[in-house]
N, C-alpha and C positions, 0 to 999 in steps of 0.2 A: 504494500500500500504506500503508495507516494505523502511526502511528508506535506502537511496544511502551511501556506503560506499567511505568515502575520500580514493580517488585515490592515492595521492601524498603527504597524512601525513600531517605535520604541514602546517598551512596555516595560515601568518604574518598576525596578524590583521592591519585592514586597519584603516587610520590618519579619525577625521572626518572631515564630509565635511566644506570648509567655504565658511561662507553665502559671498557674492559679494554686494556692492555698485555699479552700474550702471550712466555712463556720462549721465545727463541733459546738460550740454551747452557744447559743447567743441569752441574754437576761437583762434583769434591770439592778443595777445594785443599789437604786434607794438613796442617793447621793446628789448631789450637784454633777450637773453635765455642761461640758464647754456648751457656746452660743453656737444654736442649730443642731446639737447632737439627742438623740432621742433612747439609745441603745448601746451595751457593749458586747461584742463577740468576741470569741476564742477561734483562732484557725487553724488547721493543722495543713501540710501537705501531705498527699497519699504517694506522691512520689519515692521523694524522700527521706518523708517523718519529723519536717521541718513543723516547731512551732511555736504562735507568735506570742505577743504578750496582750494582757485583754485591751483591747481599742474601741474605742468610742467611734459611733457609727452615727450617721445622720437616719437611715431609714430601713425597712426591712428591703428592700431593691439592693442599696451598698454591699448587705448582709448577704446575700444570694449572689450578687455576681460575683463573691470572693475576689482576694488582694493575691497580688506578684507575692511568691515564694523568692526568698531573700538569697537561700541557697541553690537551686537548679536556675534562675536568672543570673547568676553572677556567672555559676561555671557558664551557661551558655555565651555570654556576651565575651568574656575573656578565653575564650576555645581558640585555638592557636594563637595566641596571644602570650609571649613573657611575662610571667611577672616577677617584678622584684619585689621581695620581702627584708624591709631595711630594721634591723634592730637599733634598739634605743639609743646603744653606742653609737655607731653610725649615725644619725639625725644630730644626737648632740654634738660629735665632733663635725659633723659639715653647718651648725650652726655657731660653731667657735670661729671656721674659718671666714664664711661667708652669712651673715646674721641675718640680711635684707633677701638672699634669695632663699625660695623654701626648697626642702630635704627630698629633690626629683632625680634618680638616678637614674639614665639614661642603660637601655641593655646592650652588653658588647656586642 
């Protein structure tokens, strides 16, 4: 079968997807709530077991569409990507040297 020729030329690659954490409890804890918030939920990820601290929700919709997983978004976004992991010593000795630029190390 012959391949379909694009209609309509360039086609903007699309963002990828993020994985979703999903509400385990949602409730009401009987408190003051920030301005606009009505609810607080608990989320877990099913992926991978990721979970969050109780957050203040404006509505049961917020609550349903579940929040970005902090851990399967990070690996995703930084997947072939370097990273450097700079310990404490490092940061304070490139702020002895140079005080005004911040602790960015560049990968070999």
């Amino acid at each position: 079968m012959a391949q379909q020729l694009d209609l309509f030329g360039y086609v903007k690659p699309r963002k990828p997807r993020r994985i979703l954490a999903h509400a385990v409890d949602v409730g009401d804890h009987g408190g003051t709530y920030g301005p606009g918030m009505t609810m607080i939920a608990f989320f877990s990820c099913k992926r991978c077991g990721w979970c969050s601290p109780w957050q203040e929700c404006c509505n049961m919709t917020t609550v349903k569409r579940g929040i970005a997983c902090l851990t399967c978004n990070d690996v995703q976004q930084t997947a072939g990507k370097a990273r450097v992991e700079l310990t404490v010593q490092q940061v304070a000795d490139h702020r002895e040297k140079s005080p005004s630029q911040p602790p960015y190390f560049s990968t070999p």
